[in-house]
N, C-alpha and C positions, 0 to 999 in steps of 0.2 A: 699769833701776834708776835710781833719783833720791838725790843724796846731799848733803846743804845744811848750810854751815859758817855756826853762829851764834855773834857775837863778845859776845854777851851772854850768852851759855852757857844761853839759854831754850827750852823744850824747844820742837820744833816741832810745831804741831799738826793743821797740813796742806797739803793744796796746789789749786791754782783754775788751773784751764786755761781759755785765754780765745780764743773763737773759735766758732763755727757749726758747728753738726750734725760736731763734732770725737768722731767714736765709740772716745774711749778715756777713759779715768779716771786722777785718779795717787792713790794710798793710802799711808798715811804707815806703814810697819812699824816705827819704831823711834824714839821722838818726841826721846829726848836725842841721842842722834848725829844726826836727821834724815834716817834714810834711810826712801825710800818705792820706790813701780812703778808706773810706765804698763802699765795692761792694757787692751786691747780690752773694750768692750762687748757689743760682737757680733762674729761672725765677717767676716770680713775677705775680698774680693773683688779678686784683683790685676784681672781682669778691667773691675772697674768703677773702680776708682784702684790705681793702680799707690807712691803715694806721699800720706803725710799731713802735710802743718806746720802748727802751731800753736805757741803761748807758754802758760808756766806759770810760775806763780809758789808763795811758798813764805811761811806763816804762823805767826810763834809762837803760844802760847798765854798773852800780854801777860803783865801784872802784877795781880797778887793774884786774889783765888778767883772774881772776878768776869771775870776777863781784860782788864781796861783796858787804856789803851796797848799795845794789838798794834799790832804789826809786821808788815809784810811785806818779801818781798826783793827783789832789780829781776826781771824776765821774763827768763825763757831761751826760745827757740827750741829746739822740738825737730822734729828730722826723720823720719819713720818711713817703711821702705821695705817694702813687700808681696811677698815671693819665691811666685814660679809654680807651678802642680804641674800638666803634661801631660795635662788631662782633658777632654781637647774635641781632633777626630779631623776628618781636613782635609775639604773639602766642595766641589765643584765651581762656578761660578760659572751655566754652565749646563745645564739638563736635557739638553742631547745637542748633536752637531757634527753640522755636515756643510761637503761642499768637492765638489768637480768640477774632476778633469782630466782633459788629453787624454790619450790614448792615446802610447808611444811616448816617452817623456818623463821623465828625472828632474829632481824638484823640489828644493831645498835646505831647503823648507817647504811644507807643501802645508796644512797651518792651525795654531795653537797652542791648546792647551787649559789652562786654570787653574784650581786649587786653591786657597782659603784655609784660614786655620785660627785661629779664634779663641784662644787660648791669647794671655796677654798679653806673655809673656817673648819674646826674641826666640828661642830655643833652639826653645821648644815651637811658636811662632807659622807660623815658615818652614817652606815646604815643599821639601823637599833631596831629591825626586826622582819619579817617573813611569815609569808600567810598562804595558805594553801586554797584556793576559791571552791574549785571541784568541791559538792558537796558528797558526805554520805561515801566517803571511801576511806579503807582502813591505812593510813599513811597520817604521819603528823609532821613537822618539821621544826628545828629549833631556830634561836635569833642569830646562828649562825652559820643557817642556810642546809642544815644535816636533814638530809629527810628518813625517815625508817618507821616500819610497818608496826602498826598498832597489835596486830594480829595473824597467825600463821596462816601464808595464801594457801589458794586449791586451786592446781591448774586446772581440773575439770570445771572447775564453777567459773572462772575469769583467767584466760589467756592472756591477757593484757591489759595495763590500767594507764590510763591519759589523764592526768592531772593538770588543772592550771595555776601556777604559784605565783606570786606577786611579792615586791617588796618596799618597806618605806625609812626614809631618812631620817633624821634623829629631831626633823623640824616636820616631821608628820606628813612630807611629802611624798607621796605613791609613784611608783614604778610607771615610766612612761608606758611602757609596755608592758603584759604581762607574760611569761616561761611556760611552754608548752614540756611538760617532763612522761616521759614514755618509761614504764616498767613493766618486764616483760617476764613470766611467770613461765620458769621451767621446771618439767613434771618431775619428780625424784626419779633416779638412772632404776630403771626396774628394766631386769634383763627378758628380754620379750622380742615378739616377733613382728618388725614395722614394714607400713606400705603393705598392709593386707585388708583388702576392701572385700567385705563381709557378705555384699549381695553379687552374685555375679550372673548375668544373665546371658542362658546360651541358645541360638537361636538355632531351631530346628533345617539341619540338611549343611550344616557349616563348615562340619568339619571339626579339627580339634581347636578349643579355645584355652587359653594358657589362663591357669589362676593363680598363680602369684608372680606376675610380671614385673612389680617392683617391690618386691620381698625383700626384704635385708633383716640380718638378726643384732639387737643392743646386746652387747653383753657389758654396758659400762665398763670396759679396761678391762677386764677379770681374763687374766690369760688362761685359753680354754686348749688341752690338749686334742678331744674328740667329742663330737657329737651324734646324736642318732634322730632320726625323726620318723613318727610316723603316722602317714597321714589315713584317715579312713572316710569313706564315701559311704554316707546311711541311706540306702534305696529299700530295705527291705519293709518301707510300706507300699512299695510300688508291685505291683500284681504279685508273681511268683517269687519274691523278692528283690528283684532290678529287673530293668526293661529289657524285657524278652518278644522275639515274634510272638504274637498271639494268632499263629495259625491253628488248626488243630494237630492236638498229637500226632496223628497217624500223619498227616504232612509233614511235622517234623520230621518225621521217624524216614522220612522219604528225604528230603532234601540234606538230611546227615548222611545219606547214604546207605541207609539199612528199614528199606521197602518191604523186602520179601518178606512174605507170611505175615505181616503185620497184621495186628485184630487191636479195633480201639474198644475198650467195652467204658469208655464213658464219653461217651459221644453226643455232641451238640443235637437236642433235642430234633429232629425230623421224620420226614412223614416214613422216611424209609428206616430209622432205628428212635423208634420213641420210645425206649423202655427209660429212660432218665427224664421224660417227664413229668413226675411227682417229684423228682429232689429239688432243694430249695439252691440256690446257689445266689453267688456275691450281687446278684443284681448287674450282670456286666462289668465288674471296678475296672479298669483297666483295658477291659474287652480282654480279659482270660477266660475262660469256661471255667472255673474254679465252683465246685458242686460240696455245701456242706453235708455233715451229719452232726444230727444231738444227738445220738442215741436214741433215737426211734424209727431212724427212717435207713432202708434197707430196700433193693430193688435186686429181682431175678432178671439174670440176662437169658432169651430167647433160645432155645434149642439152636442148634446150628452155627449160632456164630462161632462158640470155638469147640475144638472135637473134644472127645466123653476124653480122650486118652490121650496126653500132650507127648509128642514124639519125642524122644533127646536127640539134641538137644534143643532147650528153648529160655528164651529170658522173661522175664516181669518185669516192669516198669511202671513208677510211678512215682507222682510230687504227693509229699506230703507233707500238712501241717500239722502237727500234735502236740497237747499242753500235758501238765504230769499224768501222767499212768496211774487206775487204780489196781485195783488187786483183780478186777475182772478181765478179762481178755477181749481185747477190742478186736473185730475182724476187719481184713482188710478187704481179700476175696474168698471166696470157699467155694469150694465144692463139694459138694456133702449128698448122700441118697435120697431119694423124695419120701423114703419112707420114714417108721420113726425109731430107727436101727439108729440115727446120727454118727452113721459113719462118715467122717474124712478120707476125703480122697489125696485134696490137695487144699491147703489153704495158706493165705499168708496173713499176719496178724501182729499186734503189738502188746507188748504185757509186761506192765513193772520197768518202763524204759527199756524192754528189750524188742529185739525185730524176728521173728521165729517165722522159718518155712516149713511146712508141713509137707509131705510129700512121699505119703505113702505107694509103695511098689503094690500092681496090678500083680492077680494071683499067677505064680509060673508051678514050675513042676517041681523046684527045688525050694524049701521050706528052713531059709538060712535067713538069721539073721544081716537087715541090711542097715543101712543109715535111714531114718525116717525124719527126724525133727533136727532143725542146723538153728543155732541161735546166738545173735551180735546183740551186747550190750552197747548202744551209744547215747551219748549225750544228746544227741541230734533227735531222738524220736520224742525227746520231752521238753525240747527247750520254746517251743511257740514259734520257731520259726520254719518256713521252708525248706523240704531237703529233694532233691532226685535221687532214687533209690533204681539200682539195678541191680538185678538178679541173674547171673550168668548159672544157668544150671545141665551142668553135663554130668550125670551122675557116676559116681558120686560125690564127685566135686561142685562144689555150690560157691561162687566168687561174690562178693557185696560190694558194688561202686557207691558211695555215699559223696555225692557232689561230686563227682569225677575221682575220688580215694578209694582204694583197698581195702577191705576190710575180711578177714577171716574168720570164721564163726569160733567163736571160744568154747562152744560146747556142742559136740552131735552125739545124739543118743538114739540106736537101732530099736528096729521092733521086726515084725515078720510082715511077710505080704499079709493082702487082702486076700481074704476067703473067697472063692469064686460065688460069684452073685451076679443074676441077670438084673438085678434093682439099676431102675434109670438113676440118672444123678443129676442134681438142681446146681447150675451156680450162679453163686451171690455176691453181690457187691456192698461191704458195711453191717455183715452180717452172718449168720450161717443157719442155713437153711435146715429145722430138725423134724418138718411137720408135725401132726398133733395138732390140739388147740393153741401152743404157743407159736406154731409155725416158723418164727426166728429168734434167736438166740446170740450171746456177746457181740452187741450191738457197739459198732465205731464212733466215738466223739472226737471230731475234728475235721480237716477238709484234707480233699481227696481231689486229685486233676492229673488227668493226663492216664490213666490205667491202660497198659498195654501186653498182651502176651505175645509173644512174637516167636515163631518156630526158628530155630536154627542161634548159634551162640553169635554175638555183639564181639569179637576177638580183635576188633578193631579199636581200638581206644578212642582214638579221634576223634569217632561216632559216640561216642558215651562224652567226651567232654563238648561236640556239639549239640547235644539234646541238653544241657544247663547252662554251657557259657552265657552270660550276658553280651545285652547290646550295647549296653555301654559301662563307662568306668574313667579310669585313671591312667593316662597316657605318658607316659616320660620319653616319648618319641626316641625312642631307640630303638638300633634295629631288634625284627623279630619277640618285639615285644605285646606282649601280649594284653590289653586293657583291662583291670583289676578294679573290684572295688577298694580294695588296700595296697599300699606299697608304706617298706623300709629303707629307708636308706642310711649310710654310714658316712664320717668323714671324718677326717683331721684339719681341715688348711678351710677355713670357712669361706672366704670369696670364692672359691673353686664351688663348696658345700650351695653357698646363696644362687650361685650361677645355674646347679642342677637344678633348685627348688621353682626356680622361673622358666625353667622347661616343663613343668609338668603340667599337662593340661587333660580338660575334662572329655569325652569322644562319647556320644551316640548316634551309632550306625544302622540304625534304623530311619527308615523314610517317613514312617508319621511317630515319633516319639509319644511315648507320654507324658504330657504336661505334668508342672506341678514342680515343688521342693525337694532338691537331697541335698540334707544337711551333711557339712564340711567337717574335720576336727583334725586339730594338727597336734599333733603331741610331741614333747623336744625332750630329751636327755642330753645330757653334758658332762663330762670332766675335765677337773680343773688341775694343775698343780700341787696346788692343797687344795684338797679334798675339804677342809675343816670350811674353808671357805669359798666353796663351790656353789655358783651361783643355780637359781631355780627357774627354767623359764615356764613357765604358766601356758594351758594349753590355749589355741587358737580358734575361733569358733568362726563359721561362716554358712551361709549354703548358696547352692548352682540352681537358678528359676531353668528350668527345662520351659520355655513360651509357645504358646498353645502352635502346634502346627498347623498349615493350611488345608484344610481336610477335603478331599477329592470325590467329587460330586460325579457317581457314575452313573451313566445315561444309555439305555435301551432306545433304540428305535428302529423302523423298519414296518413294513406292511402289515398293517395292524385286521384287515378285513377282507378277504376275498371269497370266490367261488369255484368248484370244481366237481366236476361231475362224478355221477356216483359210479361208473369203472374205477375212476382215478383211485376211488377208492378201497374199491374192494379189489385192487390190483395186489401184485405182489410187492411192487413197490410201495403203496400208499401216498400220500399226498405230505410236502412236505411242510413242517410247519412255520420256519423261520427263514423261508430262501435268501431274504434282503435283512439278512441282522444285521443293527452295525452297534458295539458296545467302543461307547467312548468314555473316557474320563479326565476333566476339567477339573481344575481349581478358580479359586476367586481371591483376586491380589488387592491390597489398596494400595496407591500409588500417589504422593503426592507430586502436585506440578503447581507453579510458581506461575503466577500469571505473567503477560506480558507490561504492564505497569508496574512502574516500583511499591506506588502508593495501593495497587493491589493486593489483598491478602490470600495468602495460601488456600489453595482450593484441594479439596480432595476426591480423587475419581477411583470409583470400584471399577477394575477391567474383568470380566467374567470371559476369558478365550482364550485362557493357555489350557494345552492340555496335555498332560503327563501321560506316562505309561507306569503302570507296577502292575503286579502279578493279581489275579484274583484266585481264589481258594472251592467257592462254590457255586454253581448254577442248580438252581430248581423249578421245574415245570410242572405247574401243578394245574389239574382239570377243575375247571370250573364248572359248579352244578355237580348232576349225577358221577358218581364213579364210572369208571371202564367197569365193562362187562367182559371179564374174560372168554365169556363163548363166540363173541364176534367182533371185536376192538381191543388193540392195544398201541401203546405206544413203542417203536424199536428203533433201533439207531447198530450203524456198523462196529461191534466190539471191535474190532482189531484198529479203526482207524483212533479209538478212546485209547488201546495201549498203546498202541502208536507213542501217542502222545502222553503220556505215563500217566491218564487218567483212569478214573474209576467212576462204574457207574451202576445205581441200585434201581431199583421201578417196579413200583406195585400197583396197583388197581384206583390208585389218585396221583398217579405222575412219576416221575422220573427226577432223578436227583445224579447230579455230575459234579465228584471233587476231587479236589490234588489241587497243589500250588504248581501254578503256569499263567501263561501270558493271555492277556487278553484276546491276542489274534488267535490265538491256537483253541482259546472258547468258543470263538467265534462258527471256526470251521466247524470243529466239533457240533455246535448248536443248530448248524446250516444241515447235519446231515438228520435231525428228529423225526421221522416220518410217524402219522399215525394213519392205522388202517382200520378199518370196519369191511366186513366181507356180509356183513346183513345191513343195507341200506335203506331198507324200504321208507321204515317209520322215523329215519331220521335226517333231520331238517338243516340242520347246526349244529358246530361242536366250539367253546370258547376255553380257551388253554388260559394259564398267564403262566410269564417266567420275571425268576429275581434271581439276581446273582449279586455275591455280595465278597466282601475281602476281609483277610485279617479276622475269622473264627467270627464274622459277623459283626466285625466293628464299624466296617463302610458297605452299606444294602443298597442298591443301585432302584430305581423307579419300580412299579408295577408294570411289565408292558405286556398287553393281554392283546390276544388273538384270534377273531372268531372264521370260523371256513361253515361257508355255506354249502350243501349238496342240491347238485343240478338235478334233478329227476328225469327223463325224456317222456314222453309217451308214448304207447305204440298206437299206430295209425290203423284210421277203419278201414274196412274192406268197402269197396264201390267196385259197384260192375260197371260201369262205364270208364274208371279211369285204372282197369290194371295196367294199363302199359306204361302210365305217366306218371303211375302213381312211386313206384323205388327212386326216380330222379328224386322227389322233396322228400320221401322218409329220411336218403342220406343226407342231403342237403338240411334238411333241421338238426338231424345229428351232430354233423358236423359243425353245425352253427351251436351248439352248446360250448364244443370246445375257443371257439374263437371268442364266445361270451367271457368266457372265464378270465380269457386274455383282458378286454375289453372292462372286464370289472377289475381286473387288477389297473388298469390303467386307471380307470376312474372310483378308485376306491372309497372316497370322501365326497361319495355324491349318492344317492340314491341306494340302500341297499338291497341286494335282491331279497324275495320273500319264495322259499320251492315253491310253496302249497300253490300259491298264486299264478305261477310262473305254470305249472302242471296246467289249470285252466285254461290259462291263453294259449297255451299248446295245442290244445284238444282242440279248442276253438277254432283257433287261426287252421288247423289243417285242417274241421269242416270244411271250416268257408274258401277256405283256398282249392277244396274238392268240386265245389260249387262254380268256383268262379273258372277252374279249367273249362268243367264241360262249356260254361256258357263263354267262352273264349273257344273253344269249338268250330260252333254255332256259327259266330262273329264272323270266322273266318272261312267259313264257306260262302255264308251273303256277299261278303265282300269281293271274291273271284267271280259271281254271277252278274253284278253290276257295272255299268257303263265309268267308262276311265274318269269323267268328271264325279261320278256316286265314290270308284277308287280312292280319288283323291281325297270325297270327303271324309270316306269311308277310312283312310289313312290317320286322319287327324283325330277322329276319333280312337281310333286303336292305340294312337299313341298317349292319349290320356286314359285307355283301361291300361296297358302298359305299365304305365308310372305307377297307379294302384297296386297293381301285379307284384312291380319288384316291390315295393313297400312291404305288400303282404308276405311275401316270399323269404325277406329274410330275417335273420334271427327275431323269432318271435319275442324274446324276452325285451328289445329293445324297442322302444315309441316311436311312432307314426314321426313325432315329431323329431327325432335324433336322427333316423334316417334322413327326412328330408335336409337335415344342416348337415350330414354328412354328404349328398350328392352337392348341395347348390355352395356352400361353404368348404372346398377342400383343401383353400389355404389353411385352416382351422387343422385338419389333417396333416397336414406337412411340417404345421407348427409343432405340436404334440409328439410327431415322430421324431425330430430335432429336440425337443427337451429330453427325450429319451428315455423318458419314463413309462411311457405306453408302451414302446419298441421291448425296455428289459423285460416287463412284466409277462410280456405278450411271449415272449423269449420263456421267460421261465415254465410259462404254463404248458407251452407246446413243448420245450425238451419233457416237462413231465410226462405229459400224454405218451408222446415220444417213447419215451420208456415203457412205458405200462404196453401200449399196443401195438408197440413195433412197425416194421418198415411197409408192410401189407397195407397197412389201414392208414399208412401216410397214403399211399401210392393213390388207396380208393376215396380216399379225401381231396387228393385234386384230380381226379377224374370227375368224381361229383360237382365241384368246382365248374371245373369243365364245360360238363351238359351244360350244365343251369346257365353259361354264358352262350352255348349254343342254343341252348332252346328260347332264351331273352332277345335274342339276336334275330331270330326268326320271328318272335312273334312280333318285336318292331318292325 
C-alpha cells in the first residue's frame, strides 16, 4: 500500500517507478487521500531474486482541466522481499560414491556424500539430514553426509558393500534421487603367493602343463634382498611311491639295459612260476605287483630257478617298504640248509633300522678269515616309505644304491668259510628257512616287490637310476633337466624369480598314467634388509588331478575252429595253432559335436575306432580241459625266433607262457609260430587251447580267444576181389580229400562243425558203397557196348545220371550230398568265396602246412590222384 500527503489538497493522479526491468507497478486507488499499491507484474521467483528496490514517486493532477503546473513529490525507496515456498527436493552432487578400505579397520570417515537443494530460503535450502536405506549393513552416516563403518570389515566374508543413501531438506523433503555408494574391502597386505589356483587338472598324454602361470609374489613394499622357494610334489601314495611303469621287474631290468642273467623271484603269479600264490598282495593299487608280509607268511622258491652258489659277481635288487624295526631280525631272502643245522648261506635282511648282507664264502682249501656280514644304517629302511635297494656285490666289495645313492657299509665283520657239506639248501623269501617243526624262522613285516638276483655287477649307473626314476614330476623346462618330485630354487631380483616360477610345470610320461591326486606345496623363505622386520610368507597348498586316462581295449581274433588231419599231427612240424592271429588295440573317445541348428543342443557321440599301438608285456596259452601228456603232446615254438625278438618263454604240461616288453606285431609273429603236436592220435578227437595277453604287469588283459582243432581220422579200405585194380585210385583220392576238407573247413568255419568219430563212419560207409557201386558200373558198361545205337543212346542217358551219383559219392566224403550239388550247379557261389579270399587264405594255410609235414612226393601223388579220378570220370561219362 502507497499513501501520499498533499499540502495542496490536489488530488493525486499517479505514481512512476524509476528503475530497470523493475516487475511491479504502483496504481493509484483513491486520487484525494492518495492512496495507491505496488503489485507485481508477473509472478515472482525467490529463486531468481530474492529481493527488489527501486524509487517511486508520486503525481498530482496540476491545475486546471488541462493539468498544468503538475507536481511531483521527492522519491521514496522501496524495498520488496520474496518469501520461499519448499518446492524443489534436495539432489545429490554426484551420480554414485565409491572408497576402499582395508580389512580389520575402523574409520572415523571412510568418504562423505552431498546433497544440495535449490530452494532459495535458507529453511528450505539446507539439508538437516542423511539416511542410509540398505538395510542390515555395518556402515552408519552422520547429518553431514560422513559415512564410517560401525564395525571392523573381513574381506573374506564381504568383498564389497553397495549401499543406498538418501537425503532430506530442512522442510522434510527427500532426495529426488537416491546415491548408489560402493565400498570396497581390501584384505590386510599379507606377504603371500597370488594367482595360484589350487586344482589343476592334467590330462593324460599332454605333455608338460605349467602350474603357476600367473604366480606373482605380495610382498607389501618390504624391500626383500633374496628369496628361496621350495616346491614338493606328494606322489608317494601312488604305487611304488610316483608313477612308475608297472611292467614286471624282470622287463624292467631289460629295457634299462641290464637283461642278462636276470632271475625275478617274485614274480606275478602264473601257471609257469606259482610259488607266490599264497602271498597276499595290494589287491592291484596301481597295477604294481606289490606282495605283502605280516609276519607269518614266507614262501620257498623252486629248485632251479637260481643256482645253490651265486657266481661273483652278482647284484640284489629290490623295493621295499618298512615301518620301525623291532629287536627281531626281519628276512628279506635267505638261503639257508633244509636241514636243522640253520646254516646261512646267504641272506639279506633288516634289524633295528639297519640293512645287513649275509654272505658267507663256500668252503675252499684255505681257512682265513673273510668278510661275512656288511651292514648300512639308514633312515630309509624304517621310515614307511618306498626305497630301491641295490646290492652290487663283487667280493669283497659290496656297494648299496639306495634310490639311486651311495652308500657304504659302516661295519663288516669276517668269520671263516662254510664247512664242507653236501646238505641241499632251501631259499626263501620273507623268512629263513630252519626246518624242524618250526620250519621258518625271522619272519618280514612289511612289503616286498620287485626281488631280483641277477649274475654279473650293475656298473653302469644309469641302469640303477632307470629301475627307480619316476614317470613323472616337476619340469622347469630346461635343458637336460631331469623331472623331480622336488625342486629348489634361489634368487635375488624377483620378476626374473616370478618369471622361473611360471615355467615350472607338471610332466607324466607315461601312456596310461595313474589317475588320482598329488598334492602341491610351495614353501618360500626371504630376506629382507632388516631382518627385524622381514616379512613371512606362508606356505602354498594345491594339488595336480592326474584324469582318468583312456584305457585300451585289447582284442584277439582270428580262426577260432578248424580241422587237420591226424599226419599233420603227428608230423614233426605239428599243426599250428594261431596261423590268422591278428592282436589289435582300440580306445573309446567321447566326442562332442554341435548340431546343425542353433536352437539344437549339444549331442554327445562315443567313437569306438581309433586304435593305438603300445607295447604288451605277456602272452599266455593255456589248455583247455585235460593237461598235455608229456609222452605224446606238447606244445613248441622256434626258441631262437623268441630271442630274436628279446622274448622269453616258459611251458609246462598246461601251456605256454611268452614275456618281455615289445610290440604287438612282434607278439604277433611270435604267436603265428605255436605249433602243437601229438605223435599218438588215435583216441583223440579235439584239442581247445585259449590265449590272453595282457600289458603293464596285468593292468590291461586283452579278450579270451580260444581255439579248438579237430583231428581228421582216414580209414583204411576193405579188401575186395573184384575191385583190386580200381580200388588205390579212391583210397588216395579219399586221402587226399581229407586234406582239402581241412581247407574247406577253414573256409567255412562258422558253419557246421566237423564231429571225427562220425566222419570215421561215413568213411567206411561211403567206400563200402562206392566198392558196390564200381563193380555194378562194370556191369553197366558192358550192356551198354552190346546194344543197338538207339538202346546206346538210351543207355547213355542213363549212365549219365549213375554218373552224377558217382561223382557225388566219390568225393570228400565228410561233405553232404547236398554241398556238392551247390558246388557243381551254383559256381558263381565258388568264385564268390574265392574273391573274398577267405576260403583261398585258409585253404593256403592248410596246404603250406601239409606241405611241410609231407613234402614234395605226396604233393606230386596228390595230383596225379587228382588226375585218375578226372580220367576215369571222363571215361565213365
Amino acid at each position: 500500500w502507497i499513501s501520499v500527503i498533499n499540502p495542496s489538497h490536489r488530488e493525486i493522479c499517479g505514481f512512476r517507478i524509476h528503475g530497470q526491468n523493475v516487475p511491479f507497478e504502483a496504481v493509484v486507488l483513491d486520487k484525494s487521500t492518495g492512496e495507491g499499491v505496488i503489485r507485481a507484474k508477473d509472478k515472482l521467483d525467490c529463486e531468481l531474486q530474492k529481493e527488489h528496490t527501486f524509487t517511486i514517486q508520486a503525481y498530482d493532477c496540476g491545475e486546471g482541466p488541462d493539468g498544468g503546473n503538475m507536481k511531483k513529490s521527492h522519491k521514496a525507496t522501496v524495498h520488496i522481499q520474496v518469501n520461499d515456498m519448499n518446492e524443489y527436493s534436495p539432489v545429490f552432487k554426484e551420480k554414485s560414491y565409491k572408497a576402499t578400505v582395508i580389512e580389520g579397520k575402523k574409520y572415523d570417515s571412510i568418504l562423505k556424500v552431498e546433497a544440495v537443494d535449490a530452494d532459495c530460503s535458507f529453511q528450505f535450502s539446507q539439508i538437516c539430514s542423511y539416511e542410509i536405506v540398505t538395510p542390515d549393513v555395518p556402515f552408519t552416516i552422520d547429518k553431514d553426509g560422513n559415512i564410517k563403518n560401525t564395525e571392523k570389515l573381513n574381506y573374506s566374508k564381504e568383498r564389497m558393500y553397495k549401499l543406498t543413501v538418501t537425503s532430506y531438506d530442512c522442510g522434510k523433503n527427500r532426495a529426488s534421487e537416491d546415491v548408489l555408494v560402493k565400498i570396497n574391502i581390501k584384505p590386510t597386505c599379507k606377504p603371500s603367493w597370488q594367482g595360484f589356483n589350487k586344482r589343476i587338472e592334467y590330462e593324460p598324454g599332454t605333455g608338460s602343463l605349467a602350474l603357476f602361470p600367473s604366480m606373482h609374489l605380495e610382498t607389501c613394499e618390504e624391500p626383500i634382498t633374496s628369496i628361496q622357494v621350495s616346491i614338493m610334489l606328494e606322489t608317494n601314495h601312488i604305487g611304488k611311491g610316483c608313477d612308475r611303469d608297472t611292467y614286471s621287474e624282470k622287463s624292467l631290468h631289460k629295457l634299462c639295459g641290464a637283461s642278462a642273467g636276470t632271475v625275478e623271484l617274485l614274480p606275478t603269479p602264473s601257471n609257469s612260476a606259482n610259488w607266490t600264490v599264497g602271498l597276499p598282495t595290494d589287491n592291484g593299487h596301481d597295477s604294481d605287483q606289490v606282495f605283502e608280509f605280516n609276519g607269518t607268511q614266507a614262501i620257498k622258491v623252486p629248485e632251479g630257478v637260481v643256482s645253490t652258489t651265486l657266481k661273483e659277481p652278482f647284484t640284489i635288487s629290490v623295493w621295499m617298504r618298512h615301518g620301525p624295526g623291532g629287536r627281531e631280525k626281519e628276512t628279506i631272502l635267505c638261503n639257508s640248509d633244509k636241514t636243522e643245522m640253520n646254516r646261512h648261506h646267504y641272506s639279506l635282511y633288516v634289524h633295528n633300522c639297519r640293512l645287513v648282507l649275509l654272505l658267507r664264502q663256500e668252503p675252499t682249501e684255505s681257512e682265513n678269515y673273510k668278510p661275512a656280514e656288511f651292514h648300512w644304517k639308514l633312515d630309509q629302511v624304517c621310515d614307511k616309505e618306498w626305497h630301491h635297494y641295490v646290492l652290487n656285490i663283487e667280493f669283497p666289495a659290496v656297494t648299496l644304491f639306495v634310490d639311486g645313492a651311495t652308500f657304504e657299509p659302516f661295519l663288516v665283520t669276517e668269520d671263516y668259510p662254510l664247512h664242507a657239506s653236501k646238505i641241499e639248501t632251501q631259499l626263501t623269501i620273507g623268512a629263513c628257512w630252519q626246518g624242524g617243526s618250526a620250519l621258518m624262522t625271522q619272519y618280514f613285516r612289511g612289503n616286498l616287490a620287485g626281488l631280483m638276483i641277477r649274475s654279473g655287477k650293475l656298473e653302469n649307473k644309469k641302469v640303477i637310476d632307470c629301475l627307480y626314476t619316476c614317470k613323472e614330476g616337476l619340469d622347469v623346462q630346461l635343458p637336460e633337466e631331469v623331472a623331480s618330485s622336488s625342486l629348489t630354487l634361489e634368487g635375488d631380483d624377483i620378476e626374473s624369480f616370478e618369471k622361473v616360477m611360471q615355467h615350472i610345470s607338471y610332466l607324466n610320461s607315461r601312456q596310461f598314467p595313474t589317475p588320482g591326486i598329488r598334492h602341491l606345496r610351495v614353501t618360500t623363505t626371504v630376506k629382507c634388509f632388516n631382518e627385524e622386520t622381514c616379512i613371512s610368507v606362508p606356505d602354498s597348498e594345491g594339488y595336480v588331478m592326474v584324469l582318468q586316462p583312456e584305457e585300451p581295449k585289447i582284442s584277439l581274433s582270428g580262426i577260432d575252429h578248424f580241422a587237420r588231419g591226424a599226419a599233420e599231427f603227428e608230423s614233426t612240424e605239428g599243426v599250428t595253432l594261431f596261423p590268422e592271429l591278428r592282436i589289435v588295440s582300440t580306445i573309446t573317445r567321447e566326442v562332442e559335436t554341435e548340431a546343425g541348428g542353433e536352437d539344437d543342443p549339444t549331442v554327445q557321440e562315443t567313437v569306438v575306432s581309433e586304435e593305438i599301438m603300445h607295447n604288451l608285456d605277456t602272452c599266455e596259452v593255456t589248455v583247455v580241459g585235460d593237461e598235455l601228456n608229456g609222452d605224446h603232446e606238447s606244445l613248441e615254438v622256434d626258441l631262437a625266433q623268441i630271442q630274436q625278438r628279446a622274448l622269453e618263454m616258459s611251458s609246462s604240461n598246461v601251456g605256454m607262457v611268452i614275456t618281455g616288453v615289445n610290440t604287438m606285431a612282434n607278439y604277433e609273429q611270435v604267436l603265428h609260430l605255436i605249433r602243437y603236436r601229438n605223435w599218438h592220435t588215435e583216441a583223440l578227437f579235439d584239442r581247445k587251447f585259449k590265449l590272453v595277453c595282457s600289458e603293464l604287469n596285468g593292468r590291461y588283459i586283452s579278450n579270451e580267444f580260444k581255439v579248438e582243432v579237430n583231428v581228421i581220422h582216414t580209414a583204411n579200405p576193405m579188401d575186395h576181389a573184384n575191385n583190386a585194380m580200381v580200388q588205390p585210385q579212391f583210397i588216395n583220392q579219399v586221402q587226399h580229400a581229407s586234406v582239402d576238407l581241412s581247407g574247406h573247413n577253414l573256409a567255412n568255419m562258422h558253419q557246421a562243425s566237423v564231429v571225427p568219430s562220425a566222419a570215421t563212419i561215413v568213411i567206411v560207409v561211403c567206400v563200402s558203397f562206392l566198392v558196390f557201386m564200381i563193380i555194378l558200373g562194370v556191369f553197366r558198361i558192358r550192356a551198354a557196348h552190346q546194344g543197338t545205337l538207339r538202346d546206346q543212346e538210351n543207355g547213355k542217358e542213363n549212365e549219365m545220371d549213375w554218373d552224377d551219383s558217382a561223382l557225388t559219392i566219390t568225393v570228400n566224403p565228410m561233405e553232404t550230398y547236398e554241398d556238392q550239388h551247390s558246388s557243381e550247379e551254383e559256381g558263381d557261389e565258388e568264385e564268390e568265396d574265392s574273391e573274398d579270399g577267405e576260403e583261398e587264405d585258409d585253404i593256403t594255410s592248410a596246404e603250406s602246412d601239409s606241405s611241410e609235414d609231407e613234402g614234395g612226393e605226396q604233393e606230386d601223388q596228390q595230383g596225379s590222384s587228382r588226375q585218375q579220378q578226372l580220367e576215369w570220370d571222363d571215361s565213365t561219362y
